[in-house]
C-alpha positions in Angstrom: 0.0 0.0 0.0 1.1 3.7 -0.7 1.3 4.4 3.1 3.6 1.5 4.0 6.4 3.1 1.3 8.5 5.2 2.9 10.2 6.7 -0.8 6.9 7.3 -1.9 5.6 9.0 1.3 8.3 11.2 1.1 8.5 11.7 -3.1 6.3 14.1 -5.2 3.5 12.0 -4.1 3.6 13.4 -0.4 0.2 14.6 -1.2 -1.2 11.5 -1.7 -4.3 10.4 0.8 -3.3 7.4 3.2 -5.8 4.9 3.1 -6.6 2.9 6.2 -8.9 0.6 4.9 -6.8 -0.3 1.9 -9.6 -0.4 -0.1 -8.1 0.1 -3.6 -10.5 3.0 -4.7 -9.1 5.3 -2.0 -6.0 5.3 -3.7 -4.4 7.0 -6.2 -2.0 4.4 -7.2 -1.9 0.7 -7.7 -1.9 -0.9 -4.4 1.6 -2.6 -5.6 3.2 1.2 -6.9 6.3 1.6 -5.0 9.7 4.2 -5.6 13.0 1.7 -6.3 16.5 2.5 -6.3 16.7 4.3 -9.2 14.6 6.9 -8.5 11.7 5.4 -10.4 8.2 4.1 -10.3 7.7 0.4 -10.1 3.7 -1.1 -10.4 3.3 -4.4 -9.8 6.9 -5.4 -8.7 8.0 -3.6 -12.4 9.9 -0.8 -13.3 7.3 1.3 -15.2 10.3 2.9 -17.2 11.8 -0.2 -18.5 8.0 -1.1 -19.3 8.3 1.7 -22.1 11.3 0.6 -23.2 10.4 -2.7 -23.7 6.3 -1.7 -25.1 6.3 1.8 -26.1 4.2 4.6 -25.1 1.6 5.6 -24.7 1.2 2.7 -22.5 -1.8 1.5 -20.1 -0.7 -0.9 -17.2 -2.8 -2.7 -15.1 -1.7 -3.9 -11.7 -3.6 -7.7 -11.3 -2.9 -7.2 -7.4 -5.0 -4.2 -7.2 -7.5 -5.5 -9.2 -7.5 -8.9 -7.7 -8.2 -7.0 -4.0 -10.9 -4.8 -5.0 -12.9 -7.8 -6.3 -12.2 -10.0 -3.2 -13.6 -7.1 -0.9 -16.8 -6.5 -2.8 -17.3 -10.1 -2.6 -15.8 -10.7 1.0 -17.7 -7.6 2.5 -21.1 -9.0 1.0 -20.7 -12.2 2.7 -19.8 -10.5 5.6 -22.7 -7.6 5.4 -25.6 -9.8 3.7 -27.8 -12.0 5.3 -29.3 -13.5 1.9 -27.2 -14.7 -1.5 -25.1 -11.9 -2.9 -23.6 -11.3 -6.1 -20.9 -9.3 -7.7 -21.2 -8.7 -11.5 -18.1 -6.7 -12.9 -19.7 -3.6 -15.0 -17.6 -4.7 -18.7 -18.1 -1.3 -19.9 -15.4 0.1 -17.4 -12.7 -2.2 -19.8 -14.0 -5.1 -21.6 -10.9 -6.8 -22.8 -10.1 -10.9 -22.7 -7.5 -11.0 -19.9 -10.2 -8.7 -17.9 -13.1 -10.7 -18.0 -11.1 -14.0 -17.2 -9.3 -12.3 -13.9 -13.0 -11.8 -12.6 -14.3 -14.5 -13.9 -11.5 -16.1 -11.6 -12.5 -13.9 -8.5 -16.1 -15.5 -8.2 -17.7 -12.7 -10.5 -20.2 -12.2 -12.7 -20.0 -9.7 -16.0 -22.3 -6.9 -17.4 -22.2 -6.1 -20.7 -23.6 -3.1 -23.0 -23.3 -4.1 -26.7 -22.5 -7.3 -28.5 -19.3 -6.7 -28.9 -19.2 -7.2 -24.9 -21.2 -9.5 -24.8 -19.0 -11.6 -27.6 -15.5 -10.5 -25.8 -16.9 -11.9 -22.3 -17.9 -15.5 -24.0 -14.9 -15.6 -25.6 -13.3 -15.1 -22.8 -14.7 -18.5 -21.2 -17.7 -16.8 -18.8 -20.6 -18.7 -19.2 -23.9 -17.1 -20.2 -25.6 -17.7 -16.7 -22.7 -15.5 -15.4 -23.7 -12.4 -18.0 -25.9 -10.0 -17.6 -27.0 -7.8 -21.0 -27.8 -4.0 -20.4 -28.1 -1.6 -22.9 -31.4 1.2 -23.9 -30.9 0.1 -27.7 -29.9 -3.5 -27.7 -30.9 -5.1 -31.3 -32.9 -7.9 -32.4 -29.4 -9.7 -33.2 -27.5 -8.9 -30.1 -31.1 -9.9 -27.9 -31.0 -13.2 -29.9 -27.2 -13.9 -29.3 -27.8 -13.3 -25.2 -31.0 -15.8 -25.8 -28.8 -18.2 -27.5 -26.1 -18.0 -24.5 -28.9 -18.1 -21.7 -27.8 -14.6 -20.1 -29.9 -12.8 -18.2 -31.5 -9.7 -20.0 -32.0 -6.2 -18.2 -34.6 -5.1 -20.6 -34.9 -1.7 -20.6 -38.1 -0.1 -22.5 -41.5 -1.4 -23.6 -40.0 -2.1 -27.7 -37.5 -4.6 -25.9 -40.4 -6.2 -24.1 -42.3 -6.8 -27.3 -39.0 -7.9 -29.5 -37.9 -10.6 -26.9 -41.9 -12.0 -26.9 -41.7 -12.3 -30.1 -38.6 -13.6 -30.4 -39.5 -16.4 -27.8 -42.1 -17.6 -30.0 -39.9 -18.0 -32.9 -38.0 -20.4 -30.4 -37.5 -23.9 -32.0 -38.3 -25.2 -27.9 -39.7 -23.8 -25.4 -37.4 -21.9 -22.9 -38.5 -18.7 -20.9 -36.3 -15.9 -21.2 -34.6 -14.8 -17.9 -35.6 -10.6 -17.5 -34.7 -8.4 -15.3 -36.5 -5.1 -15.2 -34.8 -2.0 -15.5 -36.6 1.3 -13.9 -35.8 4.6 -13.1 -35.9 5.8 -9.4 -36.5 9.1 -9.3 -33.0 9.0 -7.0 -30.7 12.1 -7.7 -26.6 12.0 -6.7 -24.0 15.0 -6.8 -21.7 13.6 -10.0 -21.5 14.8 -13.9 -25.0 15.2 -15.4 -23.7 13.1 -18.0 -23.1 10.6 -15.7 -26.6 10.3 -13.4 -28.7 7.8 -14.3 -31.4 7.5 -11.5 -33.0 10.5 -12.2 -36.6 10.6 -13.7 -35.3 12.3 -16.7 -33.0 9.7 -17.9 -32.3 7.8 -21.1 -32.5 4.7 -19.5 -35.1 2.5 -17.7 -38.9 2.4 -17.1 -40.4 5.2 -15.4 -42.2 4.4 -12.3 -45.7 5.8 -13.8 -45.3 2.4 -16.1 -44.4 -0.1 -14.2 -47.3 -1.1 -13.3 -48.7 -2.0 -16.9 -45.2 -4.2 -17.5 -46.2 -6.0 -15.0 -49.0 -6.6 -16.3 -47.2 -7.5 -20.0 -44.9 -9.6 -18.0 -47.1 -11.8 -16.4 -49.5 -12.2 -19.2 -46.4 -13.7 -21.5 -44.8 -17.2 -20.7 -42.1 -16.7 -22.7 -40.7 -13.9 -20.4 -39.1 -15.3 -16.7 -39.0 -12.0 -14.6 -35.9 -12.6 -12.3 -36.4 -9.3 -10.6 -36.0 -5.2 -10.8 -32.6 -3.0 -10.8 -31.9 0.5 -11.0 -28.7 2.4 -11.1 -28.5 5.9 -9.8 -25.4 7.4 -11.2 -20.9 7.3 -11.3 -18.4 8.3 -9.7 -20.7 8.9 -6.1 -19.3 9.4 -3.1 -22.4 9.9 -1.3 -23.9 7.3 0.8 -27.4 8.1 1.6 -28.7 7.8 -2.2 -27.7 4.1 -2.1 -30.3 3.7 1.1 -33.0 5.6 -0.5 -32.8 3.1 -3.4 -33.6 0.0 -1.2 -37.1 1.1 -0.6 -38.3 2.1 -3.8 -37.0 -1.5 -5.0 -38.9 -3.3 -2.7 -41.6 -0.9 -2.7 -41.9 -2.1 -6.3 -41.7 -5.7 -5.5 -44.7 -5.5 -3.1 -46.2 -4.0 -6.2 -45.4 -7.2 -8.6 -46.8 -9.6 -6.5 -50.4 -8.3 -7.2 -50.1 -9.7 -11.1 -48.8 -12.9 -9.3 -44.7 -12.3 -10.0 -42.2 -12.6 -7.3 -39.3 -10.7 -7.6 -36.0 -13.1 -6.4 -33.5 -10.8 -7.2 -33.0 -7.0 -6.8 -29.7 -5.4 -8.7 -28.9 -2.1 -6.5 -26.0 -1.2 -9.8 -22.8 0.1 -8.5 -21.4 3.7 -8.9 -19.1 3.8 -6.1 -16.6 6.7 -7.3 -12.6 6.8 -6.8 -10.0 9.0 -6.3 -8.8 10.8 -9.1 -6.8 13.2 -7.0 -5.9 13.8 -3.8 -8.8 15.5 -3.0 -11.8 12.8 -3.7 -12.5 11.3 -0.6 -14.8 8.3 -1.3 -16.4 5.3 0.9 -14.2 2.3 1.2 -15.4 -0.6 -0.5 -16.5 -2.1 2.5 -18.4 1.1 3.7 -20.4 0.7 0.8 -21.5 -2.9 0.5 -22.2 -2.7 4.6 -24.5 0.5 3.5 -26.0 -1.3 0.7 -26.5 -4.7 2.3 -27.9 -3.3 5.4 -30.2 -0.9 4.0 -31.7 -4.0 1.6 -32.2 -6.2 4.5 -33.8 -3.0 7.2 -35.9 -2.6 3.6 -37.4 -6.4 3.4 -38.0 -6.4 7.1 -39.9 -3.6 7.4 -42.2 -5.2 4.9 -42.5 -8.4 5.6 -40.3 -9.5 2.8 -38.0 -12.2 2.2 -34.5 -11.0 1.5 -33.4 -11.7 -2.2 -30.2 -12.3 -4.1 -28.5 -9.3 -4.0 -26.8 -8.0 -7.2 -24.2 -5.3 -6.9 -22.7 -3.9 -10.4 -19.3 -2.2 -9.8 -17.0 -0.9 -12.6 -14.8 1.6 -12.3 -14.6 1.4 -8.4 -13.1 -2.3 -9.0 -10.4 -1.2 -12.2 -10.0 2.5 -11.7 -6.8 2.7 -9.5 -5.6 -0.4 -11.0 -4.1 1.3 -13.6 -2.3 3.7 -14.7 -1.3 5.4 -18.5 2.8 6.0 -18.7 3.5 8.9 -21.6 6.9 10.0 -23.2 7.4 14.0 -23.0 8.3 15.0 -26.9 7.8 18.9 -26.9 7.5 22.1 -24.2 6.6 25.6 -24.6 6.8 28.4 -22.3 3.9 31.0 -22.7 5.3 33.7 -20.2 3.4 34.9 -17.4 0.8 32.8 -18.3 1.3 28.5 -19.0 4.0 26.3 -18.9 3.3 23.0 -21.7 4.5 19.5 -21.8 2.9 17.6 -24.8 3.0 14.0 -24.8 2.9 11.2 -26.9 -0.6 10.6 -26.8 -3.6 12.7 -25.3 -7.9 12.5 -25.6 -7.6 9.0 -28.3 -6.5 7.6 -25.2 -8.1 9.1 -22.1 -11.2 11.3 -23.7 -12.1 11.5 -20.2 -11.2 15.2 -19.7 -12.4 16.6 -22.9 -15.8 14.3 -22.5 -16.3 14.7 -18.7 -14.1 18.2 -17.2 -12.3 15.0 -15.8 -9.7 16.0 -13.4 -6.3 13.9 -13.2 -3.1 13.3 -11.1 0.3 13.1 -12.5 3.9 11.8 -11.8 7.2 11.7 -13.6 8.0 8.3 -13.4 11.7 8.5 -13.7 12.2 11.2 -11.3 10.2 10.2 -8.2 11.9 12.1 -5.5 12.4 15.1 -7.8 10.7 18.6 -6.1 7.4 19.2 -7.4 8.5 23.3 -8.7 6.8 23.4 -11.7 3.3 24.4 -12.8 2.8 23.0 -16.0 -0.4 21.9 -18.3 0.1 18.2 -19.9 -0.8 18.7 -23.8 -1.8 15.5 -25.8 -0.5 15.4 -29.1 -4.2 15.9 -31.0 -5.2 18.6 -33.2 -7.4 19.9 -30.7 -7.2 23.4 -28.9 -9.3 21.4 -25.8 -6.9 17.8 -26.2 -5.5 18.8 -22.5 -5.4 16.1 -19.9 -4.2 18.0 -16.8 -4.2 21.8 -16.1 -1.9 23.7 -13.8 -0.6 20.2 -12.6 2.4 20.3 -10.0 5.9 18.4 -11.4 9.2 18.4 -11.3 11.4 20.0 -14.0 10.0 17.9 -17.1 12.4 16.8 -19.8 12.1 15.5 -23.5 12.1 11.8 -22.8 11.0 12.1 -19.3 8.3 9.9 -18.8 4.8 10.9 -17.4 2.5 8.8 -15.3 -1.3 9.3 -15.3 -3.0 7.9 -12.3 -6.7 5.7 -12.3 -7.0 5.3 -15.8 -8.2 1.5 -15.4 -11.8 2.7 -16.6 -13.3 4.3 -19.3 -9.5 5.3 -21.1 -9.1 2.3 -23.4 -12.9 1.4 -23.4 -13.6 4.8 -24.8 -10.4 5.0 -26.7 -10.2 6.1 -30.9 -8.3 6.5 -33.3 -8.9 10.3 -33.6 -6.2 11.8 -35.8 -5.7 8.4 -37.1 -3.6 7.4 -33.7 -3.0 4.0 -32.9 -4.4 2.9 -30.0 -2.4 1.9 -27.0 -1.0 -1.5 -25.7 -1.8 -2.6 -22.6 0.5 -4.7 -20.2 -0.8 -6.8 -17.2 1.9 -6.7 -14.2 2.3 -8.7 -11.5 4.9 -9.6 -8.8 7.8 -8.7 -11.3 6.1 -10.0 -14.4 5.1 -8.1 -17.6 2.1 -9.8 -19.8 1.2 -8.4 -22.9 -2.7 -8.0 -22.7 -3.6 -6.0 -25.5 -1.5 -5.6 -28.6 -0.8 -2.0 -29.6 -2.2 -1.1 -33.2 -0.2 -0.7 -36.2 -1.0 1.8 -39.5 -2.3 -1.4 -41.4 -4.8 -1.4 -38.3 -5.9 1.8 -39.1 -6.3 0.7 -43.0 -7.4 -2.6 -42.3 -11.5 -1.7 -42.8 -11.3 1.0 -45.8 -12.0 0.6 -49.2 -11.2 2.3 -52.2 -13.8 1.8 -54.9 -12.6 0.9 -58.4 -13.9 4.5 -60.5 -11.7 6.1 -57.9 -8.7 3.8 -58.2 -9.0 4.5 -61.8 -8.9 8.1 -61.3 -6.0 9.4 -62.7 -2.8 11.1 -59.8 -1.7 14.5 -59.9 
């Protein structure tokens, strides 16, 4: 853990917040990130500088350690908080790569997924389909039919879904009911990026409670649909407790409601949303903090109506993969603007982390090669895009940055790669998977035929003739 490093404690990193809980989300770096002899960072017992030599840059790596904890306390603290069956279902959408899905798959849990292409990724990773769980406001007839095929469970999300998987159960060569769950929206606001709320009654996703009623009615008057139960998520990125024990009573509110058209609801999916800290000034609940405020408001919910407790489904993404990783950059280019900004550009920039330009997504940064260095220099990280707006940090503290030097941004395990392009026509990043001294290439790192590989030049213009 950071605070148990005595080189880091006492680095550019002095700043950092010490977590007593060692829960990975209060951290800014890998739980394995530690300051060796030469003055550099090491993640997951490797030097991150001879990790660019060896891969290039820009390069994400993932600390398996960090990720590894995160999932054991989600699924440790539920066991410990829940009276009833508990799940954990990794939220895909944070990364969805191979070597991802299998190293939660290996920690007891389940995945969500948002597209087909998720959905494909996580079975060819090995999960089974009882083990994925298919979310998505658009999903198509094709990508509904390939979760049918697979036997995943289905959040269905609006009434055109409904009607699409009926009708797709009766094409059904035999008879198998289709396992639902139904998505709504709460009503339940949380202090994060508008972008980012989902509970909220104006909300792209889910049913509103005004119509719930009348799917239940659609639900139970159609055999080939097998309601599991109801979930809701209420937004990212939250550090705020209380919104998580409002949710537990308008669930179960709405299960006593689904028992008058004669359907129980067995399972109730609370979503996730726990947040992370992106700099040294987030300050969110501790995994554990959490699932005890989750698991305890669930239960309190069920006994004060006389209900049994169901499987409870928890859906955490970036909380879990966050911190786990980081993104290591080389510094080509400065410029001096005097009296107003000092610029580093890097070597890659918003086709890698579109965070900041999406989201006003703040960031924390190190030099990796110059740990101990004094932090005297206020400088704004520039990617390498043509883009006034392609910044990743502003007014950022460093030490004296070099050409070569080699920047490290912090908690860039969710939503950089998954929301990477190839804007500019950049390759996107490889990806390397450490652990205890080991370096595993996870995700290859494009090449220009990549970027070539899906374009076509019809023949009138091949036959046009070159200036």
């Amino acid at each position: 853990m950071l605070s148990t490093d005595p080189k880091l404690a006492n680095s550019g990193l002095k700043f950092l917040p010490q977590s007593s809980s060692g829960s990975p989300n209060q951290e800014l770096l890998p739980l394995t990130a530690k300051v060796n002899d030469k003055d550099a960072l090491e993640i997951g017992g490797c030097d991150v500088t001879t990790l660019v030599k060896q891969f290039g840059s820009p390069l994400y790596i993932l600390d398996e350690f960090s990720l590894r904890t995160a999932a054991a306390q989600y699924r440790d603290s539920f066991k410990k908080y829940y009276p009833g069956a508990a799940k954990v279902i990794y939220a895909s959408k944070a990364w969805n790569c191979l070597a991802v899905c299998r190293i939660v798959d290996s920690e007891g849990l389940g995945i969500d997924v948002a597209s087909g292409g998720e959905l494909y990724t996580a079975l060819q990773a090995g999960i089974s389909g009882d083990n994925i769980y298919f979310h998505g406001n658009n999903k198509s007839a094709a990508e509904l039919a390939m979760a049918i095929e697979h036997q995943c469970t289905i959040m269905v999300d609006n009434w055109q879904e409904l009607k699409t998987l009926v009708e797709l159960g009766r094409d059904r060569a035999s008879f198998e009911a289709i396992k639902i769950m139904l998505r709504l929206t709460p009503g339940i606001e949380c202090h994060t990026h508008e972008y980012i709320r989902t509970g909220q009654i104006d909300s792209k996703f889910g049913f509103g409670l005004d119509s719930l009623e009348a799917v239940f009615e659609f639900v139970s008057q159609n055999k080939e649909l097998d309601l599991q139960g109801l979930h809701a998520h209420i937004g990212s990125q939250i550090f705020e407790l209380q919104p998580h024990q409002d949710l537990a009573g308008v669930l179960m509110d709405w299960a006593i409601a689904a028992q008058k058209y004669d359907l129980s609801i067995k399972t109730i999916n609370v979503g996730g949303g726990l947040g992370i800290c992106y700099t040294e000034t987030d300050d969110p609940p501790s995994i554990e903090d959490w699932v005890k405020t989750v698991a305890e408001a669930i239960a309190a919910a069920c006994q004060s109506r006389n209900l049994e407790l169901p499987e409870l489904i928890a859906e955490p993404g970036r909380s879990l993969i966050g911190t786990a990783c980081v993104t290591a950059y080389t510094v080509g280019g400065t410029k001096t603007v005097p009296g107003i900004r000092n610029y580093i550009s890097i070597d890659g920039g918003m086709s890698d982390n579109p965070r900041p330009i999406t989201y006003e997504s703040v960031y924390r940064a190190v030099v990796a090669n110059k740990m101990s260095a004094p932090l005297e220099n206020k400088v704004t990280i520039a990617g390498k895009h043509c883009e006034s707006g392609d910044i990743l940090i502003q007014d950022g503290l460093l030490p004296r940055v070099e050409s070569g030097d080699i920047i490290v941004i912090m908690g860039t395990g969710a939503y950089n790669y998954s929301m990477a392009s190839n804007y500019n026509r950049l390759t996107r990043p490889a990806a390397v998977l450490v652990n205890r001294g080991e370096a595993n290439l996870i995700l290859q790192r494009e090449t220009y035929d990549d970027l070539i590989r899906q374009d076509l030049l019809p023949q009138r213009l091949l036959n046009l003739p070159q200036s």
